[in-house]
C-alpha atoms as a printed R data frame, in Angstrom:
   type eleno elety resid chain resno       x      y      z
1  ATOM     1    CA   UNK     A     1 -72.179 17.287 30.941
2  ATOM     2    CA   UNK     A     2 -68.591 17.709 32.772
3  ATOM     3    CA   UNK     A     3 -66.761 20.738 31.846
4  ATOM     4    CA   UNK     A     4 -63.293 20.462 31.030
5  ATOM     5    CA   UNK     A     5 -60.522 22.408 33.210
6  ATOM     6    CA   UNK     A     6 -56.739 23.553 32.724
7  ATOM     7    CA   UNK     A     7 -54.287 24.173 35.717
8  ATOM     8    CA   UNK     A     8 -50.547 24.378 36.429
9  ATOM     9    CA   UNK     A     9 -48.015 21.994 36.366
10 ATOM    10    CA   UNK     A    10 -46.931 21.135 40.150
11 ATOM    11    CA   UNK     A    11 -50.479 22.700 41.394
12 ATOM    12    CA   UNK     A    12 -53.357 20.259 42.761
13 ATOM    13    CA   UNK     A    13 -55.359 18.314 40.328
14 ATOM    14    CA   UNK     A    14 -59.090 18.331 40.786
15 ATOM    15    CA   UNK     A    15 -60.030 16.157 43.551
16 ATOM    16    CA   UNK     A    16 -63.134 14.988 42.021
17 ATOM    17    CA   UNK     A    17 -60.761 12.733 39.605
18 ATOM    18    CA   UNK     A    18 -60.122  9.137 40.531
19 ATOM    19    CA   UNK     A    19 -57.879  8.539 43.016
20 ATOM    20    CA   UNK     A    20 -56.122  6.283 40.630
21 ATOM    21    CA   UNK     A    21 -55.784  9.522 38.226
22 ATOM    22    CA   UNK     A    22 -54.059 11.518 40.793
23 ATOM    23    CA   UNK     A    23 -52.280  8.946 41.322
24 ATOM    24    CA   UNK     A    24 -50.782  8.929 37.853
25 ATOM    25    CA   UNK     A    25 -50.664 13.061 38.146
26 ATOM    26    CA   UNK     A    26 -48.566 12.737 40.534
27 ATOM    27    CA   UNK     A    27 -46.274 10.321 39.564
28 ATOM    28    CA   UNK     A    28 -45.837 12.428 36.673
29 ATOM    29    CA   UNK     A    29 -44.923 15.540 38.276
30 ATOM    30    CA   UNK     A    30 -42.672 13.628 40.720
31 ATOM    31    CA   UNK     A    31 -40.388 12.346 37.251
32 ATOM    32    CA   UNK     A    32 -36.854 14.264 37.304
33 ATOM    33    CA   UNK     A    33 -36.952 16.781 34.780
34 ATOM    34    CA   UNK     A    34 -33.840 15.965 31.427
35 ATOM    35    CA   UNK     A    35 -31.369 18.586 31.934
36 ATOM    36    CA   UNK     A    36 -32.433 21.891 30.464
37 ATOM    37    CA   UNK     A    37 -36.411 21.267 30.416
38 ATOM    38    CA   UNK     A    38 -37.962 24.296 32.145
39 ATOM    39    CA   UNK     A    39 -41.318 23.142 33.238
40 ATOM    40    CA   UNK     A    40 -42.967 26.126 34.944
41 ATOM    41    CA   UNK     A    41 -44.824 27.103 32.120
42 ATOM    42    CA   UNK     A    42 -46.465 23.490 31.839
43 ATOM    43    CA   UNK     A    43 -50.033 23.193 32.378
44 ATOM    44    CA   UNK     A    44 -52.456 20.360 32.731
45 ATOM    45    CA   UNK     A    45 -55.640 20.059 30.517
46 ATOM    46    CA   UNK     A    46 -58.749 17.910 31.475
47 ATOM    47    CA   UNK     A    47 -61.077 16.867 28.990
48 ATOM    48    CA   UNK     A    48 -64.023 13.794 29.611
49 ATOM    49    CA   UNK     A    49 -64.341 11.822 26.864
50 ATOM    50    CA   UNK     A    50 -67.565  9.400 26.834
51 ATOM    51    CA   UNK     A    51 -67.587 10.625 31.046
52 ATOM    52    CA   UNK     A    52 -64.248  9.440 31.665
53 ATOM    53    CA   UNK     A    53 -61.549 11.499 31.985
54 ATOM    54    CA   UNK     A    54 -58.417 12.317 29.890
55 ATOM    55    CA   UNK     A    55 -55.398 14.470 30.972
56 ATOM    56    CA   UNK     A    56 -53.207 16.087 28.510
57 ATOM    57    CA   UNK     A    57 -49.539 17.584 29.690
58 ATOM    58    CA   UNK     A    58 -48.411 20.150 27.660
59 ATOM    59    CA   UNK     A    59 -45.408 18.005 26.407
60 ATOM    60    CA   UNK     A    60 -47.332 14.986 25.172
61 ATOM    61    CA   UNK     A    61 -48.135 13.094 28.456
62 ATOM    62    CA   UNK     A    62 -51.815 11.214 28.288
63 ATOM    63    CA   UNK     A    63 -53.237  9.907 31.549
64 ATOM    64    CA   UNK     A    64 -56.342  7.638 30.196
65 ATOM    65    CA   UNK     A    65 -58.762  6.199 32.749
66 ATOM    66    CA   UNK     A    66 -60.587  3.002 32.621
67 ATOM    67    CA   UNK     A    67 -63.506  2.640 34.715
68 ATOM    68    CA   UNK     A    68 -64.229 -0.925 34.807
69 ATOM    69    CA   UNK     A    69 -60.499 -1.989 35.816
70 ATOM    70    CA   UNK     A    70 -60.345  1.203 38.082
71 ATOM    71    CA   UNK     A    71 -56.560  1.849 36.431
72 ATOM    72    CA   UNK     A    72 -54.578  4.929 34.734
73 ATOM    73    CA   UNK     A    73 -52.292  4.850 32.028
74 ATOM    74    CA   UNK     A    74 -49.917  7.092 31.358
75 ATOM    75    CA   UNK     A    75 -48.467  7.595 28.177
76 ATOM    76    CA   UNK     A    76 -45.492  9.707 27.480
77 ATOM    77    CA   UNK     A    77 -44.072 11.110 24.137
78 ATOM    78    CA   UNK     A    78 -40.609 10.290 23.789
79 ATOM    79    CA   UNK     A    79 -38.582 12.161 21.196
80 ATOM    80    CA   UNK     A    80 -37.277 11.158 18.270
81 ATOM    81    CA   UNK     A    81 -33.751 11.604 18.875
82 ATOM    82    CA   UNK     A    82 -33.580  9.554 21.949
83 ATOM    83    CA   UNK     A    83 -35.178  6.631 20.437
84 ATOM    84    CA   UNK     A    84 -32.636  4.002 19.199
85 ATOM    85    CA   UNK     A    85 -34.560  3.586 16.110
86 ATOM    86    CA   UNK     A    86 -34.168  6.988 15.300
87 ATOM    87    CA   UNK     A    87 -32.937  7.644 11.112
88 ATOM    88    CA   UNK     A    88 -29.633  9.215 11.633
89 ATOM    89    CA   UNK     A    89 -28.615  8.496  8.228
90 ATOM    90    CA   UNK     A    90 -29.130 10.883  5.098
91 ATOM    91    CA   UNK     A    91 -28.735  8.464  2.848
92 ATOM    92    CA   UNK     A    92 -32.004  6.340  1.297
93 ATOM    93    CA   UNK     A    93 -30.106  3.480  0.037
94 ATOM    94    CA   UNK     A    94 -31.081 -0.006  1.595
């Protein structure tokens, strides 16, 4: 059984993750902040899931591993209002 772990944004992952995970970690952290995002208060949490590990960001950012390709993916929330989809309209007439 691996136990799970939380630590700061900007502080050193575990080392005992995949290099291609801190990889990803740190291509995260490296990301320019949007204007107005205060990210000290971030932190990482690590969780395995069938003995692979997941990351969680506090703001929606998913690092998956897979094993058997040896790869990361990251997947980051992006919010609503950015999205050019996004319903700006009220109204419910088609």
């Amino acid at each position: 059984m691996q136990l799970g772990k939380r630590w700061a944004f900007g502080e050193a992952a575990p080392a005992t993750l995949p290099e291609v995970v801190l990889v990803a970690v740190e291509a995260v952290e490296s990301d320019e902040a949007p204007a107005g995002v205060d990210r000290s208060s971030w932190r990482w949490t690590l969780t395995w899931l069938e003995n692979k590990p997941v990351l969680e960001l506090d703001d929606g950012t998913v690092i998956r591993y897979d094993a058997d390709a040896d790869s990361a993916t990251i997947t980051q929330r992006v919010p609503a209002s950015t999205s050019e989809f996004a319903d700006t309209d009220d109204d419910d007439d088609w």
